[in-house]
N, CA, C and O atoms as CSV, one atom per row, in Angstrom:
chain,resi,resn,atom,element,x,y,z
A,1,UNK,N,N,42.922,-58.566,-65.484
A,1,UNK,CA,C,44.140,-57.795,-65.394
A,1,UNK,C,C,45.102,-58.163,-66.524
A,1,UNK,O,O,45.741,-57.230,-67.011
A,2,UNK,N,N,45.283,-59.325,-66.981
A,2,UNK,CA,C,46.110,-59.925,-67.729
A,2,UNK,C,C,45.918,-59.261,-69.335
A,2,UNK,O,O,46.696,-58.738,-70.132
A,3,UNK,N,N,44.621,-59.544,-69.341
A,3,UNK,CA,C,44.112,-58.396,-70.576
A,3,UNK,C,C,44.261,-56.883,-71.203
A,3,UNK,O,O,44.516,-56.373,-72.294
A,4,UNK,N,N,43.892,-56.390,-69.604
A,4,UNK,CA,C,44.529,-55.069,-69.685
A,4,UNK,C,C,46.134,-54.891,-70.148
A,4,UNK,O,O,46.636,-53.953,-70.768
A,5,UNK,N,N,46.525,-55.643,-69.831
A,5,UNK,CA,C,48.080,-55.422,-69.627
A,5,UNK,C,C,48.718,-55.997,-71.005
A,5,UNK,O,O,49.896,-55.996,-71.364
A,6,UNK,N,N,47.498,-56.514,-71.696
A,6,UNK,CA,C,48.335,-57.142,-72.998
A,6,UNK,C,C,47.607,-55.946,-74.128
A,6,UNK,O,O,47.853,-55.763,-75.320
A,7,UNK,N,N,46.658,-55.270,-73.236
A,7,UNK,CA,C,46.062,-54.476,-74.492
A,7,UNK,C,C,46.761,-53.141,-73.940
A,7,UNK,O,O,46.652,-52.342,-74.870
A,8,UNK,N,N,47.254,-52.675,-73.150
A,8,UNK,CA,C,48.587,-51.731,-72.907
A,8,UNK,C,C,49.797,-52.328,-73.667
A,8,UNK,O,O,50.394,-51.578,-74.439
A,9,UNK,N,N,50.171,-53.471,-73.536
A,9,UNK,CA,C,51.001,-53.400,-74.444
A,9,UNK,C,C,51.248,-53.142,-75.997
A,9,UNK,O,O,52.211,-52.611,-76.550
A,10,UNK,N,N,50.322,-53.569,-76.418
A,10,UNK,CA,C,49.904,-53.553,-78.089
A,10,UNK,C,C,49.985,-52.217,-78.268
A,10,UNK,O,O,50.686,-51.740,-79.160
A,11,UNK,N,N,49.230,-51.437,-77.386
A,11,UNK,CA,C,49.045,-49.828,-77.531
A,11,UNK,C,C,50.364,-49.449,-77.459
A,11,UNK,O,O,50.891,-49.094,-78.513
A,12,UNK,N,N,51.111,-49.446,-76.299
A,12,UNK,CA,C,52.484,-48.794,-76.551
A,12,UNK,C,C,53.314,-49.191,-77.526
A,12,UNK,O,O,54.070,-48.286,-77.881
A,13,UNK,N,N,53.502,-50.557,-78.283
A,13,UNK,CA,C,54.171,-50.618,-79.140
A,13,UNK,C,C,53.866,-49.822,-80.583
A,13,UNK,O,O,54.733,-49.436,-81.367
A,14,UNK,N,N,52.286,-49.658,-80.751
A,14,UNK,CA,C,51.848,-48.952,-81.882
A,14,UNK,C,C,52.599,-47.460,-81.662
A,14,UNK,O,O,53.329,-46.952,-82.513
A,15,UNK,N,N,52.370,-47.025,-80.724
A,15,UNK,CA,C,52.981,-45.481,-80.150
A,15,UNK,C,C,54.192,-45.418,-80.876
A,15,UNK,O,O,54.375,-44.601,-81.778
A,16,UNK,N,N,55.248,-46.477,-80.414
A,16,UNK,CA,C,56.820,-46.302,-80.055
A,16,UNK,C,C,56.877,-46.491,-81.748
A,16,UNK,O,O,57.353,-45.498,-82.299
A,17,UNK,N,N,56.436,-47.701,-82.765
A,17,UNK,CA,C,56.453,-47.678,-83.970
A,17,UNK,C,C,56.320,-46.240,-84.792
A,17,UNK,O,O,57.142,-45.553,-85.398
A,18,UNK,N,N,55.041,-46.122,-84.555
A,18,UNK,CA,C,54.752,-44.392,-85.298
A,18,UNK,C,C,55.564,-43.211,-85.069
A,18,UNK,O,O,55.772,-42.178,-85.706
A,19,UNK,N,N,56.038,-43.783,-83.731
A,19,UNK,CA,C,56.887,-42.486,-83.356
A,19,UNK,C,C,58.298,-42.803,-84.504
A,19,UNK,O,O,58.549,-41.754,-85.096
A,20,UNK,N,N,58.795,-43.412,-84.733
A,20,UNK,CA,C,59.982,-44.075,-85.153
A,20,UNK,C,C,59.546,-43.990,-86.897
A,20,UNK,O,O,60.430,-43.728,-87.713
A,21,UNK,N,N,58.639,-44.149,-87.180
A,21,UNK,CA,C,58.531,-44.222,-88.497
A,21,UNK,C,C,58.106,-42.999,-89.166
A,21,UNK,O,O,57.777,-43.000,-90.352
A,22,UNK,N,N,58.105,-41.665,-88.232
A,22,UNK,CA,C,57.204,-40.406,-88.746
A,22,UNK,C,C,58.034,-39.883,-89.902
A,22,UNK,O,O,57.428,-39.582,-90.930
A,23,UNK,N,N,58.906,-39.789,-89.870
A,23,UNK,CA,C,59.744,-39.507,-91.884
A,23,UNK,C,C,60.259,-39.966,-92.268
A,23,UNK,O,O,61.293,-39.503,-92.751
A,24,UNK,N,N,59.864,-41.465,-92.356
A,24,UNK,CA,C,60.003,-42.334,-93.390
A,24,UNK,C,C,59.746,-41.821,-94.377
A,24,UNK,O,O,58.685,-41.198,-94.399
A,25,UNK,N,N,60.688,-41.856,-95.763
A,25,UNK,CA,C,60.136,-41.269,-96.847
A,25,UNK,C,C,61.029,-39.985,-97.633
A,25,UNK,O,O,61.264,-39.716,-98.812
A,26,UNK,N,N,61.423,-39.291,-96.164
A,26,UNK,CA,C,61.475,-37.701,-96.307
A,26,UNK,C,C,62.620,-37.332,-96.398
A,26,UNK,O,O,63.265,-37.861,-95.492
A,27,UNK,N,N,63.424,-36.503,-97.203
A,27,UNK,CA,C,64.862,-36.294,-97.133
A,27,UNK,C,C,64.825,-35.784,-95.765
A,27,UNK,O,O,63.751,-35.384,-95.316
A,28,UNK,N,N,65.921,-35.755,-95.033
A,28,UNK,CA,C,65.925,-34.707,-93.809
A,28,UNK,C,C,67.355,-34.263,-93.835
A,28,UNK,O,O,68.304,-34.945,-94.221
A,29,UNK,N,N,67.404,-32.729,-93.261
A,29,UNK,CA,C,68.985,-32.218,-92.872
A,29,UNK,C,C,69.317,-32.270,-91.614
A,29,UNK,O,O,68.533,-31.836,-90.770
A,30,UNK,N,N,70.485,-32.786,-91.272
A,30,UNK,CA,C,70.943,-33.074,-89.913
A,30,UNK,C,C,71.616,-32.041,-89.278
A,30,UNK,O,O,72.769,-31.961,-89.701
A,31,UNK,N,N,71.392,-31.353,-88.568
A,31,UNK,CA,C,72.630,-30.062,-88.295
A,31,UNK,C,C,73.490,-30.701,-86.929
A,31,UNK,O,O,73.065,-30.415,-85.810
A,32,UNK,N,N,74.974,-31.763,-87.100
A,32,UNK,CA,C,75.417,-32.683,-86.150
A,32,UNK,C,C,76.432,-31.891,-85.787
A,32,UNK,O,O,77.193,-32.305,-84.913
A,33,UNK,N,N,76.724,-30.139,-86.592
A,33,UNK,CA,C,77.719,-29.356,-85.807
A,33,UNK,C,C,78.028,-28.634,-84.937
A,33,UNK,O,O,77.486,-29.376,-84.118
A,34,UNK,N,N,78.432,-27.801,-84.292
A,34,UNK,CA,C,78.105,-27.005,-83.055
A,34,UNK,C,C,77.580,-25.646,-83.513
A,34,UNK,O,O,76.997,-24.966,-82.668
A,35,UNK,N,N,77.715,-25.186,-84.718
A,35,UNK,CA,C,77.331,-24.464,-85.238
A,35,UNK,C,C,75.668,-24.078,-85.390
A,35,UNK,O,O,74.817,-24.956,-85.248
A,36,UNK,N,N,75.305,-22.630,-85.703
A,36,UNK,CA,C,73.964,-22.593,-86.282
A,36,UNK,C,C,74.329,-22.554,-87.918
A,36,UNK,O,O,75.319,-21.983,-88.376
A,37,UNK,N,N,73.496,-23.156,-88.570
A,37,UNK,CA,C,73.651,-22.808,-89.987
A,37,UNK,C,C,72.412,-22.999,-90.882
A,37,UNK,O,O,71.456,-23.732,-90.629
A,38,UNK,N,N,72.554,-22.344,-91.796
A,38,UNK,CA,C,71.358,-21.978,-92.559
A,38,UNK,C,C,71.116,-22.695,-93.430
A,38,UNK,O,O,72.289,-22.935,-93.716
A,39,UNK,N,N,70.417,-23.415,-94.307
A,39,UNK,CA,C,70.332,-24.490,-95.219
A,39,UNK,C,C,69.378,-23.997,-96.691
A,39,UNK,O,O,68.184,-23.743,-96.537
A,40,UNK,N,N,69.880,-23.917,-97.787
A,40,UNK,CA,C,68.716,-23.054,-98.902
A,40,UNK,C,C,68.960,-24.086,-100.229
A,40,UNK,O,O,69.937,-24.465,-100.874
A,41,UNK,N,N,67.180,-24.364,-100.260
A,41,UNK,CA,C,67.289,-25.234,-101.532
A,41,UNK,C,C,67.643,-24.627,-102.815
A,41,UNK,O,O,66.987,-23.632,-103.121
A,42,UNK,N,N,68.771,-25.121,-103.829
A,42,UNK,CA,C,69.159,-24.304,-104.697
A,42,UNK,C,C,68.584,-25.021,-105.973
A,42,UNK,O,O,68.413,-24.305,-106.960
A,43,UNK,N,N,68.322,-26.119,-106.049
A,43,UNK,CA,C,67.561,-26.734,-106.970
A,43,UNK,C,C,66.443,-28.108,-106.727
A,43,UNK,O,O,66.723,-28.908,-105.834
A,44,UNK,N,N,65.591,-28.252,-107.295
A,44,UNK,CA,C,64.405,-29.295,-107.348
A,44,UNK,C,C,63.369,-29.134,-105.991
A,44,UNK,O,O,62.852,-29.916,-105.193
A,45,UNK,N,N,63.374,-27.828,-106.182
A,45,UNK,CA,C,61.984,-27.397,-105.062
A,45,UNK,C,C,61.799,-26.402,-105.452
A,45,UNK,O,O,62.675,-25.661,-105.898
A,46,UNK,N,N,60.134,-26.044,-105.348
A,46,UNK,CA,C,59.215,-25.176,-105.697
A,46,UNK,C,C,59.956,-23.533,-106.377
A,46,UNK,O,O,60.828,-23.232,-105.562
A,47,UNK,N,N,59.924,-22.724,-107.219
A,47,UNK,CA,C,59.924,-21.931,-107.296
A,47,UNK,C,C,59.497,-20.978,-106.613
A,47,UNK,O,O,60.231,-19.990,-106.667
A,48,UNK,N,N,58.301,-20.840,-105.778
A,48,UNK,CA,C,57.683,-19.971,-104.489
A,48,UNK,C,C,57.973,-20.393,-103.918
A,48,UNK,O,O,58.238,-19.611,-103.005
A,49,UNK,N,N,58.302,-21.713,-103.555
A,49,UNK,CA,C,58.332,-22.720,-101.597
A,49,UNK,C,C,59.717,-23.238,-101.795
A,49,UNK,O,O,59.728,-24.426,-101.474
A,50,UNK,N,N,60.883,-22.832,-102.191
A,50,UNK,CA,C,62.118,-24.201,-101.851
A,50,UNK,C,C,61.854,-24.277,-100.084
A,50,UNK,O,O,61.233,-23.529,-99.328
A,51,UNK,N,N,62.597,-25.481,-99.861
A,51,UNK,CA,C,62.871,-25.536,-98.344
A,51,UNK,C,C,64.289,-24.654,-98.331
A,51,UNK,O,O,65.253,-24.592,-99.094
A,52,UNK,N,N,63.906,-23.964,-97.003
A,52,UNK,CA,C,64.912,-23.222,-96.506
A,52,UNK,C,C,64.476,-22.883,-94.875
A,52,UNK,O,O,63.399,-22.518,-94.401
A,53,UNK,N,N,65.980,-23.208,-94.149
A,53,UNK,CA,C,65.393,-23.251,-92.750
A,53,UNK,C,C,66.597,-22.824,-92.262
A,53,UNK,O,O,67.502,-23.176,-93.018
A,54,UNK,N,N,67.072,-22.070,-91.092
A,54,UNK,CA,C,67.424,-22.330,-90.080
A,54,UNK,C,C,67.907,-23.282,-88.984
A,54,UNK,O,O,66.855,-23.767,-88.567
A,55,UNK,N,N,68.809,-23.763,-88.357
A,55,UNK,CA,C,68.813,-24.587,-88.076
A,55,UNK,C,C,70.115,-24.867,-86.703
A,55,UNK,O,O,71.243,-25.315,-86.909
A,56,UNK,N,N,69.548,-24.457,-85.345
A,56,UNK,CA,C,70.581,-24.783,-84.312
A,56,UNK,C,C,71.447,-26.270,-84.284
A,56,UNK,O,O,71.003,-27.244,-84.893
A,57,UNK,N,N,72.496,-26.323,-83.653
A,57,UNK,CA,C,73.482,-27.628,-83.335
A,57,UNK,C,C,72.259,-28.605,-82.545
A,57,UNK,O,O,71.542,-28.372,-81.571
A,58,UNK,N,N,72.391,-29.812,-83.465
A,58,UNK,CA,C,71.796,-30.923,-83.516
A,58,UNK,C,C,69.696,-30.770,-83.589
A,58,UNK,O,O,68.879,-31.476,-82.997
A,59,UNK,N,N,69.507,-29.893,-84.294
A,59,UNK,CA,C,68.638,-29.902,-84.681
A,59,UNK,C,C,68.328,-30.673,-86.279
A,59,UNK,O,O,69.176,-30.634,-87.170
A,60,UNK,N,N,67.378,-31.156,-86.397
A,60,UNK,CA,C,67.125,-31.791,-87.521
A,60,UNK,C,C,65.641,-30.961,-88.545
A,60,UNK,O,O,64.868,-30.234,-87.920
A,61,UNK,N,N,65.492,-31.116,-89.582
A,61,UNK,CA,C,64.411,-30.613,-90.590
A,61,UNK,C,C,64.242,-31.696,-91.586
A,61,UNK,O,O,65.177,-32.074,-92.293
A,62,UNK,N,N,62.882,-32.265,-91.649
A,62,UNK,CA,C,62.660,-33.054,-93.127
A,62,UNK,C,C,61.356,-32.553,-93.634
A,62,UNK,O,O,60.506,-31.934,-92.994
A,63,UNK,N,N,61.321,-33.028,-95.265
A,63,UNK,CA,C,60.192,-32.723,-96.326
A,63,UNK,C,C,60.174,-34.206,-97.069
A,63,UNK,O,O,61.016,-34.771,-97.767
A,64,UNK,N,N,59.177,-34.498,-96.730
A,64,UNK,CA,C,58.818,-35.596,-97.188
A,64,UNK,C,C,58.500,-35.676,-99.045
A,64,UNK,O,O,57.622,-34.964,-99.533
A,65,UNK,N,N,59.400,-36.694,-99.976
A,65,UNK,CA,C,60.384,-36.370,-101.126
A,65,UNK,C,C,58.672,-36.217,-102.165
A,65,UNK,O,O,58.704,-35.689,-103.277
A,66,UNK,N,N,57.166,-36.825,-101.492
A,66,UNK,CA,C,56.043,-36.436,-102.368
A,66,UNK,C,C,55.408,-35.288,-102.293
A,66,UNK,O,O,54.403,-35.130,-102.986
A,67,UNK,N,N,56.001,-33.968,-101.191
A,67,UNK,CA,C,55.705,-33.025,-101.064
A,67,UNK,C,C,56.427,-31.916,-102.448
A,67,UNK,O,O,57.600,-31.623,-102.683
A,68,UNK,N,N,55.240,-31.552,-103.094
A,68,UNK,CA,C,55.898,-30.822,-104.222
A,68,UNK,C,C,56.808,-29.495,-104.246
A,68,UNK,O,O,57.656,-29.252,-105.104
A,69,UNK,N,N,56.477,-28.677,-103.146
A,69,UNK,CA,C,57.199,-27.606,-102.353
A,69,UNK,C,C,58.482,-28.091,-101.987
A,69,UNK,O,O,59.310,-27.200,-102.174
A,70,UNK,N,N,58.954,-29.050,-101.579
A,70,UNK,CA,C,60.239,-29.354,-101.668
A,70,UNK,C,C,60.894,-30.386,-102.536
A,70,UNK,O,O,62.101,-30.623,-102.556
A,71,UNK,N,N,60.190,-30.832,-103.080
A,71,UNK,CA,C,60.600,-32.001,-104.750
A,71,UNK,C,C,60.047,-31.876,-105.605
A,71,UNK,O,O,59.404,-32.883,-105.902
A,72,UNK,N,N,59.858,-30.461,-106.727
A,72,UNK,CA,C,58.991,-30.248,-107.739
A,72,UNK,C,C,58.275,-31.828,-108.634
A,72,UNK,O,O,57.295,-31.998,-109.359
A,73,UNK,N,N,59.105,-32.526,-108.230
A,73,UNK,CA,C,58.970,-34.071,-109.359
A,73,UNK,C,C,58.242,-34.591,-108.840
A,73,UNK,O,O,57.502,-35.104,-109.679
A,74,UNK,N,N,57.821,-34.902,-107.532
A,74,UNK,CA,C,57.356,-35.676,-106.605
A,74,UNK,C,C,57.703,-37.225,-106.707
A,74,UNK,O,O,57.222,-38.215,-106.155
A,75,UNK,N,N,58.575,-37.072,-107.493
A,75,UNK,CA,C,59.589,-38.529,-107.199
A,75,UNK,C,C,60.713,-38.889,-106.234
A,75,UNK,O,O,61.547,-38.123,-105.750
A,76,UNK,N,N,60.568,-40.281,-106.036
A,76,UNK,CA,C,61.731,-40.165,-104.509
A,76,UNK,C,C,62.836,-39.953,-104.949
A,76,UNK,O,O,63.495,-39.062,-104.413
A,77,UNK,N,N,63.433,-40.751,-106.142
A,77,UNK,CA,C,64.529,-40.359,-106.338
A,77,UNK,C,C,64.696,-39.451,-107.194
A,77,UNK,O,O,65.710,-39.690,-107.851
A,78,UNK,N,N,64.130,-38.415,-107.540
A,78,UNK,CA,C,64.656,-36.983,-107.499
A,78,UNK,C,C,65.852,-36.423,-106.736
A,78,UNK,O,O,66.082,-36.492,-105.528
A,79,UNK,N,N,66.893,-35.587,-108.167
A,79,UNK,CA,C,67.731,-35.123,-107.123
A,79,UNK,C,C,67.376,-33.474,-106.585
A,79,UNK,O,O,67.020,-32.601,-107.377
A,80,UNK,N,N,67.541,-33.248,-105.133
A,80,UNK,CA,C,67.736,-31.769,-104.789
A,80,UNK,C,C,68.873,-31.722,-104.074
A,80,UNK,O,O,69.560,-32.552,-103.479
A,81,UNK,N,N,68.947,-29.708,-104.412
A,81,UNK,CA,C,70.280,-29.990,-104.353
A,81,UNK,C,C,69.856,-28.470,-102.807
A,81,UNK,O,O,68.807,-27.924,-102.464
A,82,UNK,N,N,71.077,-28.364,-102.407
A,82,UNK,CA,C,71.623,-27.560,-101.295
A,82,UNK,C,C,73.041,-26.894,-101.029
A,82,UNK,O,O,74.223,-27.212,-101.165
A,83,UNK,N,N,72.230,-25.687,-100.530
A,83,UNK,CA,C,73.620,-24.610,-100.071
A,83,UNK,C,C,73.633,-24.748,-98.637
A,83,UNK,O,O,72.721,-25.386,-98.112
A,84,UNK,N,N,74.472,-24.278,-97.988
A,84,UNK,CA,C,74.643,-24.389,-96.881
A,84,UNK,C,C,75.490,-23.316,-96.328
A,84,UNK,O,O,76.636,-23.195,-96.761
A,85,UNK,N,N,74.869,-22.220,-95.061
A,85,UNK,CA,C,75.846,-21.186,-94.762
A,85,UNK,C,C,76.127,-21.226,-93.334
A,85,UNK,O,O,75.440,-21.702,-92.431
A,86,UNK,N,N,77.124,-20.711,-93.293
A,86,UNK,CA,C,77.217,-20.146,-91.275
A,86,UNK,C,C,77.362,-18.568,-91.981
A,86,UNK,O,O,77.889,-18.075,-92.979
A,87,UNK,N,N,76.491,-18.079,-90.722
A,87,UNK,CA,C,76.335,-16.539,-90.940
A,87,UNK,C,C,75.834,-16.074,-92.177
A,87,UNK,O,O,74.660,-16.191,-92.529
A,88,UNK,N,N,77.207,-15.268,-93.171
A,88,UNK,CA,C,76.433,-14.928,-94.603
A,88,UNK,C,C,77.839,-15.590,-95.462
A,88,UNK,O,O,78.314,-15.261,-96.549
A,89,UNK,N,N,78.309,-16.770,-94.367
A,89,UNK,CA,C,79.768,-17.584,-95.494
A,89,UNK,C,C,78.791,-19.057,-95.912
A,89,UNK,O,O,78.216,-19.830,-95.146
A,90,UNK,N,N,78.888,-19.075,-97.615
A,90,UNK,CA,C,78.564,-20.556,-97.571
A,90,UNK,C,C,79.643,-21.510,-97.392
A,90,UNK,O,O,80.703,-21.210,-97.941
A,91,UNK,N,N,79.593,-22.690,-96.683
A,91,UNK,CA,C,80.727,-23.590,-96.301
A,91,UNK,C,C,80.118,-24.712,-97.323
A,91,UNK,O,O,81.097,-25.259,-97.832
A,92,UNK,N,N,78.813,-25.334,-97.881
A,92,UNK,CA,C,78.559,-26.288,-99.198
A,92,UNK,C,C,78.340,-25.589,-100.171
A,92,UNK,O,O,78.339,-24.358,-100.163
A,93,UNK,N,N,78.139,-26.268,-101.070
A,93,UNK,CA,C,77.577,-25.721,-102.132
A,93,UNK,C,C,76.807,-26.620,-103.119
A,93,UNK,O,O,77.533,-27.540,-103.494
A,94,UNK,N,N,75.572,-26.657,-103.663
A,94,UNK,CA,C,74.763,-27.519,-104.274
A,94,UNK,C,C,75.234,-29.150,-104.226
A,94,UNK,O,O,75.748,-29.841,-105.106
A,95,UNK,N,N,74.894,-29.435,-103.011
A,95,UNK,CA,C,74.884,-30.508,-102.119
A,95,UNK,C,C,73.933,-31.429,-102.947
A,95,UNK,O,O,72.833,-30.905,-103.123
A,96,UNK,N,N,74.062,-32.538,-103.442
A,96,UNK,CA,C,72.910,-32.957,-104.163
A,96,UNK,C,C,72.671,-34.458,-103.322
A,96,UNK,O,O,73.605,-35.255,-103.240
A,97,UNK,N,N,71.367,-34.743,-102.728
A,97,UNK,CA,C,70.977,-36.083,-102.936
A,97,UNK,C,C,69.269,-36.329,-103.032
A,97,UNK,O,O,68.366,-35.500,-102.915
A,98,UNK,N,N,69.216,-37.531,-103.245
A,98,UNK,CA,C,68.169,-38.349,-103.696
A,98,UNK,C,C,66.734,-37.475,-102.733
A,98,UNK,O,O,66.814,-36.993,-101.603
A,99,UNK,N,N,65.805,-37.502,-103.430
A,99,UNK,CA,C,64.560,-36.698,-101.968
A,99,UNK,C,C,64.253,-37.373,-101.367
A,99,UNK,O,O,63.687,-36.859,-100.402
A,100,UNK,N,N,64.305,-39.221,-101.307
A,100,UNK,CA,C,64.316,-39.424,-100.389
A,100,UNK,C,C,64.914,-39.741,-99.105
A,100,UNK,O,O,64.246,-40.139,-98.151
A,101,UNK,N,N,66.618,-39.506,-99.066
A,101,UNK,CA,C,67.431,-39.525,-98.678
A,101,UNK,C,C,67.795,-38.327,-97.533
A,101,UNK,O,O,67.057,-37.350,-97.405
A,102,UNK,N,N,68.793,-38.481,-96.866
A,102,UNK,CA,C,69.527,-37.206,-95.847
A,102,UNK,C,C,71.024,-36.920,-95.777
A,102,UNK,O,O,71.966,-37.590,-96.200
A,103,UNK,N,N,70.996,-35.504,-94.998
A,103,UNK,CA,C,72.519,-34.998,-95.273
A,103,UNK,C,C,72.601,-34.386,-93.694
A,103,UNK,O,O,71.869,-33.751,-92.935
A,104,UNK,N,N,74.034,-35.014,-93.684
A,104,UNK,CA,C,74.001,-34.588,-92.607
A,104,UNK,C,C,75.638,-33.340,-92.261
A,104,UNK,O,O,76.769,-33.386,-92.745
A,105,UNK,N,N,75.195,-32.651,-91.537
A,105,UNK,CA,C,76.288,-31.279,-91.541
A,105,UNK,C,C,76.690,-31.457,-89.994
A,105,UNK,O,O,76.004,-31.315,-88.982
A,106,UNK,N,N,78.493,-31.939,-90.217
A,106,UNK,CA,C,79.438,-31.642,-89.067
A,106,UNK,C,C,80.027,-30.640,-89.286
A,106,UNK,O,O,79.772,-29.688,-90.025
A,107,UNK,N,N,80.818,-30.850,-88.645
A,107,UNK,CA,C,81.902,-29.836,-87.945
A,107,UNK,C,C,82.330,-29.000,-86.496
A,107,UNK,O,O,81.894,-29.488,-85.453
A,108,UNK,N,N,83.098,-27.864,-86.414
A,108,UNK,CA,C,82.822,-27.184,-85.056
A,108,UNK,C,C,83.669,-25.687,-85.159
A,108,UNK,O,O,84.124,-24.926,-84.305
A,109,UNK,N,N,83.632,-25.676,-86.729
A,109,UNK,CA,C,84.432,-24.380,-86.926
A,109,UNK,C,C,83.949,-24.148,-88.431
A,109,UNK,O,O,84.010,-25.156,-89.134
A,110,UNK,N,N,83.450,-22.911,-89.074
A,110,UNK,CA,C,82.835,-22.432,-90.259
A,110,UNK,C,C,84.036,-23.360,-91.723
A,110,UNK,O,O,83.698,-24.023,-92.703
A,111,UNK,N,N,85.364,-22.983,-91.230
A,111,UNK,CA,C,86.150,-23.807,-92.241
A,111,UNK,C,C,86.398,-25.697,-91.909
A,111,UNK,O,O,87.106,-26.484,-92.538
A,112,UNK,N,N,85.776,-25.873,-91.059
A,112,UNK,CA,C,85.226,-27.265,-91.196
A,112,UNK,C,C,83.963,-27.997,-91.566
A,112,UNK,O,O,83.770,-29.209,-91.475
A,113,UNK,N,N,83.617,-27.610,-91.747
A,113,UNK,CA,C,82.013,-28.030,-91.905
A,113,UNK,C,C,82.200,-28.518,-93.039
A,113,UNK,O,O,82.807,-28.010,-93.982
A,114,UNK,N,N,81.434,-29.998,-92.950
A,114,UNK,CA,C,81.253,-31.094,-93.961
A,114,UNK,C,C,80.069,-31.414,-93.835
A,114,UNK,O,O,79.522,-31.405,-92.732
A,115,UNK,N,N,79.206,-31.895,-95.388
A,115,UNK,CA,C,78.294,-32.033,-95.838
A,115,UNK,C,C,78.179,-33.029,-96.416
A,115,UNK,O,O,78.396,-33.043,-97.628
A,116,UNK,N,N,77.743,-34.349,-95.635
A,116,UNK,CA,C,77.651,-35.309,-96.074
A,116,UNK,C,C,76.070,-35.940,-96.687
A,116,UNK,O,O,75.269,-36.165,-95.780
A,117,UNK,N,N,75.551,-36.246,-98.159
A,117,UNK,CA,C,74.501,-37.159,-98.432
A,117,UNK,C,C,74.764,-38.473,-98.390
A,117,UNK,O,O,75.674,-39.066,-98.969
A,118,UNK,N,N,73.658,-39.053,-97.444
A,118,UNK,CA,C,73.435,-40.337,-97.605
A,118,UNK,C,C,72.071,-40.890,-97.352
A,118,UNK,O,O,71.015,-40.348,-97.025
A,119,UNK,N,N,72.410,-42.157,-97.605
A,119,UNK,CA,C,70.501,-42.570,-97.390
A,119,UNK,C,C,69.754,-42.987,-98.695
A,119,UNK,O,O,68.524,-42.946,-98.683
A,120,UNK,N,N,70.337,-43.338,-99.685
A,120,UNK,CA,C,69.295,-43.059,-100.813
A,120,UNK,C,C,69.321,-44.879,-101.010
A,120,UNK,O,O,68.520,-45.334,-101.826
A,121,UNK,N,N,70.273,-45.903,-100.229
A,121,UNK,CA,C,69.927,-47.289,-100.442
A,121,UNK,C,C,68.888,-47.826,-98.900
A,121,UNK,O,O,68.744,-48.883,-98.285
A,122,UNK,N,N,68.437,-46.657,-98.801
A,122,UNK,CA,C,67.292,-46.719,-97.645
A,122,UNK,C,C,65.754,-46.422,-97.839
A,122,UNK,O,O,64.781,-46.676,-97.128
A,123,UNK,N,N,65.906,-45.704,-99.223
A,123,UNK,CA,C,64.997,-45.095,-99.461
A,123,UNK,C,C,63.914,-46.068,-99.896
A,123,UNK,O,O,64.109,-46.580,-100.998
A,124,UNK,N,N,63.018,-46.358,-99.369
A,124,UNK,CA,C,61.783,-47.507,-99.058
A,124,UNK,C,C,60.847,-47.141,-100.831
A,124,UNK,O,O,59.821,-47.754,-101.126
């Protein structure tokens, strides 16, 4: 029994790790406002593929910074940059950080919304 229970443990910690480490790596956008808002790569991603998504209140999106579709360079610290709209108003505008880094978007009203990058003294 004692065995079992130490080889359940090992297993769940591998779980809870992987789970925790799945975009490592990856810029991600945070949407932390109450808002829906739209997010469009305006520079350093693909010419056919930028990232561009959609994105409900507290939903999150990442592209991991060696994926060339969203970091033509496939370098981490590559900069891309970002627009950011509610509806058809942009509230950022070429938002720039590191690919491997994140940004995260508050607010709770279209003329509040802030666009913050950070993350790039994280970037592994």
């Amino acid at each position: 029994m004692k065995k079992m229970t130490k080889v359940f443990g090992i297993v769940t910690a591998a779980v809870i790790l992987f789970a925790f480490a799945g975009e490592a790596g990856a810029f991600c956008v945070h949407n932390k406002s109450s808002l829906k808002i739209g997010v469009d790569q305006s520079s350093g991603g693909s010419f056919w593929t930028p990232f561009s998504v959609d994105l409900d209140p507290g939903k999150d999106r990442c592209c991991h910074w060696s994926n060339t579709d969203c970091n033509k360079s496939g370098e981490k610290f590559h900069e891309v940059k970002f627009n950011v709209k509610v509806g058809y108003n942009y509230v950022c505008s070429d938002v720039a950080i590191p690919a491997c880094s994140d940004m995260d978007i508050t607010g709770t009203e279209s003329w509040n919304i802030k666009c913050v990058a950070y993350g790039r003294e994280t970037c592994n």
